[in-house]
C-alpha positions in Angstrom: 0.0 0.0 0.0 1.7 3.3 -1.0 1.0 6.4 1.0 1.9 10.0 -0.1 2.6 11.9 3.5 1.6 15.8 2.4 3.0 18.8 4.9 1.7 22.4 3.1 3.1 25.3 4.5 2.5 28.4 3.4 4.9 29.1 1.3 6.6 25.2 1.0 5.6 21.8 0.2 6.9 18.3 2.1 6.2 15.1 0.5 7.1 11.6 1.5 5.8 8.6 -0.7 6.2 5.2 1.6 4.5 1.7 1.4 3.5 1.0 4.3 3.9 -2.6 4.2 7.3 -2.8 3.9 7.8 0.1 5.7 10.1 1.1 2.3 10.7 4.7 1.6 10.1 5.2 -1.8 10.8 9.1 -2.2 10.9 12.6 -0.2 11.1 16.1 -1.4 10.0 19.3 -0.2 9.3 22.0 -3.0 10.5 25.5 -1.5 9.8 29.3 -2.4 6.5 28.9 -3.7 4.8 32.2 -5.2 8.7 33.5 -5.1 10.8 34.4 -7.9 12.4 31.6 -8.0 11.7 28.5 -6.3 13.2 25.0 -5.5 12.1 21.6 -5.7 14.3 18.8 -4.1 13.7 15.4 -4.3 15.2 11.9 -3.4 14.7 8.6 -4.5 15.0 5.7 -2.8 14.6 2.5 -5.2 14.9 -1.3 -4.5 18.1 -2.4 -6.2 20.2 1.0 -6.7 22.0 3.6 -5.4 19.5 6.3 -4.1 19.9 9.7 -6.0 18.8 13.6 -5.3 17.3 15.9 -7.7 17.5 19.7 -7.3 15.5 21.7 -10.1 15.1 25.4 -9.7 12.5 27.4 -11.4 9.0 29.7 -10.7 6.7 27.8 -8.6 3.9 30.2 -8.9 1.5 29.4 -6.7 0.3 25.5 -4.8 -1.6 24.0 -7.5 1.9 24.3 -9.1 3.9 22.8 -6.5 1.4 19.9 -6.2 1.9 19.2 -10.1 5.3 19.5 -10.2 5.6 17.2 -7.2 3.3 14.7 -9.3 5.5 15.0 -12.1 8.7 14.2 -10.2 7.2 11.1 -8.5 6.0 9.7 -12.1 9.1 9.9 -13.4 11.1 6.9 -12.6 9.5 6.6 -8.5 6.4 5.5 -10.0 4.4 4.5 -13.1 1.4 6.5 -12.4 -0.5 8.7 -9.8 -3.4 5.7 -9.8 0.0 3.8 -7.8 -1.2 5.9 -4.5 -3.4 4.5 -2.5 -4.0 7.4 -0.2 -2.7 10.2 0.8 -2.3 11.4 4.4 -2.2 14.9 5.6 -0.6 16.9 8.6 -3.3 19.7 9.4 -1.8 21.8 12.3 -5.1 22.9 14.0 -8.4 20.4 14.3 -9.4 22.2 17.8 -11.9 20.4 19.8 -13.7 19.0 16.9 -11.1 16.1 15.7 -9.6 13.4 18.8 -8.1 11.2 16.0 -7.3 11.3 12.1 -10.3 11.4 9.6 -11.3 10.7 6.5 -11.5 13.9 4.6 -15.1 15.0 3.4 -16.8 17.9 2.7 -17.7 18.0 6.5 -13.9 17.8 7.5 -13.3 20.3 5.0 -15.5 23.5 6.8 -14.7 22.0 9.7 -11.0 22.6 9.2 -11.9 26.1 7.7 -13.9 27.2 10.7 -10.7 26.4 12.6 -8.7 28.7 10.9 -8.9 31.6 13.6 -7.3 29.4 16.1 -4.3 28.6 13.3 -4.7 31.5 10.5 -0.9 31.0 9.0 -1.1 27.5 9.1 -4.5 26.0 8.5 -5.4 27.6 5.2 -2.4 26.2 3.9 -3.2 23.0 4.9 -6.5 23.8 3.0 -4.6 24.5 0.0 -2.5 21.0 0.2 -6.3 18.8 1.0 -7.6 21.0 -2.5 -5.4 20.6 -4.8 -4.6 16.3 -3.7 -8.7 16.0 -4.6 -7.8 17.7 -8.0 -5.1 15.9 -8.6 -5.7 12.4 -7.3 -9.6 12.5 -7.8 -10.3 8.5 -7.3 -8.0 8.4 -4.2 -8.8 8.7 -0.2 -7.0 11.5 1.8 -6.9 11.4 5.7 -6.5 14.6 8.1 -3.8 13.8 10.6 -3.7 17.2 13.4 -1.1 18.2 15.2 -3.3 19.0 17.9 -5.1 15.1 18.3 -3.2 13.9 21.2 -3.4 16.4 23.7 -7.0 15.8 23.5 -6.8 13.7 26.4 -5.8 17.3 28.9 -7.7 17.1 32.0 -10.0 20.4 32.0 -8.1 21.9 34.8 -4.7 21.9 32.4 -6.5 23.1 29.0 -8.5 25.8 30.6 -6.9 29.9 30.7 -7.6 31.8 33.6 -9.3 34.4 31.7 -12.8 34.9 31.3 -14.9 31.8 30.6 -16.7 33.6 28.1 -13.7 34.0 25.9 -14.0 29.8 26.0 -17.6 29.6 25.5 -17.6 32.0 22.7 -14.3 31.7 20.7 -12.7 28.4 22.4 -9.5 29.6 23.4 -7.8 27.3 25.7 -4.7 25.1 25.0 -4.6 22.9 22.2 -0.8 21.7 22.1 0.9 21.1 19.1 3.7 18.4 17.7 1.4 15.7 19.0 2.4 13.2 15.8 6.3 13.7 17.3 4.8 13.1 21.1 2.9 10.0 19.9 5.1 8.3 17.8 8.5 8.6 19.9 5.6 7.7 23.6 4.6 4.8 21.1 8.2 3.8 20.4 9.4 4.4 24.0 7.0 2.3 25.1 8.2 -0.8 22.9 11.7 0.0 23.8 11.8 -0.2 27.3 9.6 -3.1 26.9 6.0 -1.8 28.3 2.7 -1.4 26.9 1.7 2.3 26.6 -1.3 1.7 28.0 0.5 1.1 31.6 3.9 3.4 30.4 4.2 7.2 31.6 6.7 9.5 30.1 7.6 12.7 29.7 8.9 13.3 25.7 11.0 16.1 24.9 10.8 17.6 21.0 13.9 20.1 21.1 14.2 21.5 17.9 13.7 24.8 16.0 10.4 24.4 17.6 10.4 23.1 21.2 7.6 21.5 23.5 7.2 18.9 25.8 4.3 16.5 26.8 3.6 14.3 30.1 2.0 11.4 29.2 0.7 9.1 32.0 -0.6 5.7 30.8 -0.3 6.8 27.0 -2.3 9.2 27.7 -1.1 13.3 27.1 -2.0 15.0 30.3 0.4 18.4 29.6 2.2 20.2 27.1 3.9 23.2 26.7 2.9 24.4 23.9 -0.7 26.5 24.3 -3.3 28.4 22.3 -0.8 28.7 19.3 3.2 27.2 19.2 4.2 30.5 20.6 3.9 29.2 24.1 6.1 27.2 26.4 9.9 26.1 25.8 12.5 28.3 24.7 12.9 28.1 20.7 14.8 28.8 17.6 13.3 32.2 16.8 9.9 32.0 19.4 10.5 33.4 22.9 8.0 30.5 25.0 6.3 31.7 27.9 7.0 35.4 28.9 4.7 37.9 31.0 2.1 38.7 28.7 1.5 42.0 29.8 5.3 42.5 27.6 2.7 43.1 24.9 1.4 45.7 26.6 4.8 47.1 27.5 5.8 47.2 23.8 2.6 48.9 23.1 3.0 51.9 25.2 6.7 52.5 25.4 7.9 51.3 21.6 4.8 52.3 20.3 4.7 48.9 17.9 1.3 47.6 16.5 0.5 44.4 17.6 0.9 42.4 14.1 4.8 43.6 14.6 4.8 42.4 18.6 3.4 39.4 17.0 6.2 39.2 14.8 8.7 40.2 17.2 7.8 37.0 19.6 7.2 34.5 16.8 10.4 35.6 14.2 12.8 37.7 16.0 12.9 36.2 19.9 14.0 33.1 21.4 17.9 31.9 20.9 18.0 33.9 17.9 16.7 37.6 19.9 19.6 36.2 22.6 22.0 35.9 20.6 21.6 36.4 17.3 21.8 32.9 15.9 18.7 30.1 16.0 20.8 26.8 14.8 22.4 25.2 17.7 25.3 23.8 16.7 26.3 27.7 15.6 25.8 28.6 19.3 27.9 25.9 20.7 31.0 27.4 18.1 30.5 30.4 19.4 30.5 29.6 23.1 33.8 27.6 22.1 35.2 31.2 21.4 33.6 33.1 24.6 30.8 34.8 23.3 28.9 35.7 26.1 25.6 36.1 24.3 25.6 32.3 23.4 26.7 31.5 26.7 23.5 33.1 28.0 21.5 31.9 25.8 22.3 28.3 25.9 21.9 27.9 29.6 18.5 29.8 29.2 17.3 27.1 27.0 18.3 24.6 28.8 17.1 25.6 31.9 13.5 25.7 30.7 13.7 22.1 29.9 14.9 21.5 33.2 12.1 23.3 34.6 9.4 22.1 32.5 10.9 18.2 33.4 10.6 19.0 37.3 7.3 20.2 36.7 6.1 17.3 34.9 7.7 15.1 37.1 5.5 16.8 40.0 2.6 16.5 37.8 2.8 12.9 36.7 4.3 11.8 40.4 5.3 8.5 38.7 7.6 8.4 35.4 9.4 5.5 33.6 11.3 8.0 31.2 12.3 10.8 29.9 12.3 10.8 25.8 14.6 13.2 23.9 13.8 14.0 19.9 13.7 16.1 17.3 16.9 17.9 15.8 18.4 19.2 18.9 17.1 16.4 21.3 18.5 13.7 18.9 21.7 15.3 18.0 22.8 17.4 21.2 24.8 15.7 24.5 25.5 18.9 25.5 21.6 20.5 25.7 20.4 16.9 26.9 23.2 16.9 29.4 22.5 20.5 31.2 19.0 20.1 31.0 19.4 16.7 33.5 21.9 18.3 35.2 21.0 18.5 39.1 18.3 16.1 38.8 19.6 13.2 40.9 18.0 13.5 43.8 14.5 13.2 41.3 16.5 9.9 40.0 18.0 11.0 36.8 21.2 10.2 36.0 23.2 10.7 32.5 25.7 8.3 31.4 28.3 10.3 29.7 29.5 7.7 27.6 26.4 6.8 26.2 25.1 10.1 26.1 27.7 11.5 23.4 27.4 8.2 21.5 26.4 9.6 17.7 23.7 6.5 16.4 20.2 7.1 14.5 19.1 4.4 16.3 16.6 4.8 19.8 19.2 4.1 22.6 19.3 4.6 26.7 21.6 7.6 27.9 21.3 6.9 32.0 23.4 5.0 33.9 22.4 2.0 35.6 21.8 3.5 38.5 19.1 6.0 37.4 15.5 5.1 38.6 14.3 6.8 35.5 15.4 5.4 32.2 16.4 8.9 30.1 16.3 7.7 26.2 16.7 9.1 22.7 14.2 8.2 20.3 14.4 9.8 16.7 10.9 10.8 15.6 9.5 9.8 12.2 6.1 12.6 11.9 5.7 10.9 8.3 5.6 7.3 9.6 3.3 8.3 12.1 1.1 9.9 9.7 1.0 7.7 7.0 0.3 4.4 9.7 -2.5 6.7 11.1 -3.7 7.4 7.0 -3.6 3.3 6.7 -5.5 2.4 9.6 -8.2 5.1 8.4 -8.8 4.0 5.1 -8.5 0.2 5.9 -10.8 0.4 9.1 
């Protein structure tokens, strides 16, 4: 069974083709500058009995419908015969709000439903839109599946999702938290679980997705009970270019003393804050070089990242009172000792204890970095959003 795996953004295009009974990756690409100039598509192949190969092609990628074609025409040529080859196609839609607990087969219900949702996610859902359109065009005869982001915090007790604001803002526009990266949290809880040889059902962890976006999630009995990330992705964890959780009266502040709109506060947090407002850079292995040579600013902002992990972990570990593990992912969580280290750092009297050894061992593979001593089992698990999605697309279409 093959399964295209479709991420729209607004201004981008990811695609992953897989069969999901051999778990084979057949393709990936992501088509880049759309409505630009000049855009990008990149694509590699992954066939059965020869060297894979990448494909770069630059030209004007005017608009989505364009992207989606040109996509279509790279997989036809030599990754398949035909677009008929698909057998569904599975979606990643950002924000399903309260309506959507677990992936759905898209129909024209699904559709308005995922439009009505767009005040809660206007840069990202009416891109989504776009990707769901254009697959019906293109691939009339063929299933598609919406897969949200925000599915598996579903399970949040009332008392974690609610805002202590007005009811009435609840009641009349729903704003409460929602949560975001749940195919990462649920995939690398799922995979934990298997690893340390439990069934999630009875398993309770705490994942942490460290990457250009950061969150966290408690999960007690396979079940999300928290997570950082709130009303939007703006919330929570220190990240690449978003600042997390600040006072939100700083909005205010801004407002009266720099005299800025809101749209350019809004910018300011989302674009222009979090390592890269510290310190002027947002990839972290540019941070650690420059903390090599004493920059101060790197310095700072390093242990400010990791110190909000490290508080977010205590917290969860309060909240959940009982833990099996702590799961690292994502690009800075799979790839960085050094974060994983300081953000466990003083937590032995909670039980957590990092094996240094194992802890700067570089593998792709899901591995334990805590000594044998630790009461907690602290593991790396690499997250795989496009397996997720396109098991979760499967299950849909073949229930």
């Amino acid at each position: 069974m093959n399964i295209l795996v479709i991420n729209c953004g607004s201004s981008s295009l990811k695609y992953q083709l897989r069969n999901i009974n051999t778990q084979r990756v057949m393709a990936s690409g992501v088509v880049e500058r759309i409505g630009e100039s000049m855009g990008q598509i990149t694509q590699r192949s992954f066939p059965d009995k020869w060297p894979d190969t990448k494909d770069t092609e630059e030209l004007p990628i005017l608009n989505h419908e364009a992207a989606m074609k040109l996509m279509v025409s790279k997989l036809t040529n030599g990754v398949i015969q035909s677009p008929h080859e698909i057998d569904a196609i599975g979606h990643r839609v950002v924000q399903g709000g309260e309506s959507f607990s677990h992936p759905v087969l898209v129909d024209e219900n699904v559709m308005n439903t995922i439009k009505d949702n767009i005040p809660l996610a206007p840069l990202h859902n009416p891109a989504n839109l776009i990707g769901l359109e254009q697959a019906m065009i293109l691939f009339p005869e063929t299933p598609n599946v919406a897969v949200f982001d925000t599915e598996f915090h579903q399970t949040l007790p009332r008392h974690a999702y609610m805002y202590p604001v007005p009811k009435i803002f609840y009641e009349q526009f729903k704003v409460r938290k929602y949560g975001f990266h749940g195919t990462s949290h649920k995939y690398v809880s799922k995979t934990a679980s298997v690893f340390i040889g439990q069934k999630i059902e009875e398993t309770s962890l705490i994942t942490v997705h460290l990457g250009n976006g950061c969150s966290m999630a408690a999960i007690k009995n396979g079940k999300c009970i928290e997570t950082s990330m709130g009303l939007t992705p703006l919330a929570g964890l220190m990240m690449g270019t978003r600042c997390g959780d600040i006072d939100p009266a700083f909005h205010i502040f801004l407002a009266k003393n720099k005299g800025l709109p809101l749209s350019e506060i809004d910018i300011l947090l989302n674009k222009s804050s979090g390592l890269l407002g510290i310190c002027r850079k947002n990839d972290m292995r540019d941070i650690h070089e420059a903390r090599l040579h004493g920059d101060d600013d790197a310095q700072l902002a390093f242990e400010m990242f990791t110190y909000r992990v490290k508080a977010t972990i205590g917290a969860y570990l309060a909240i959940l009172g009982s833990v099996n593990a702590i799961v690292f992912t994502a690009g800075i969580g799979e790839n960085d000792p050094d974060v994983r280290s300081m953000a466990c750092d003083g937590l032995e009297n909670f039980g957590i204890n990092i094996d240094p050894t194992k802890n700067n061992e570089k593998t792709a593979e899901a591995r334990y970095i805590n000594t044998e001593q630790s009461r907690i089992k602290v593991l790396v698990v690499p997250t795989n959003e496009e397996l997720e999605i396109a098991k979760a697309t499967a299950e849909v279409v073949n229930d």
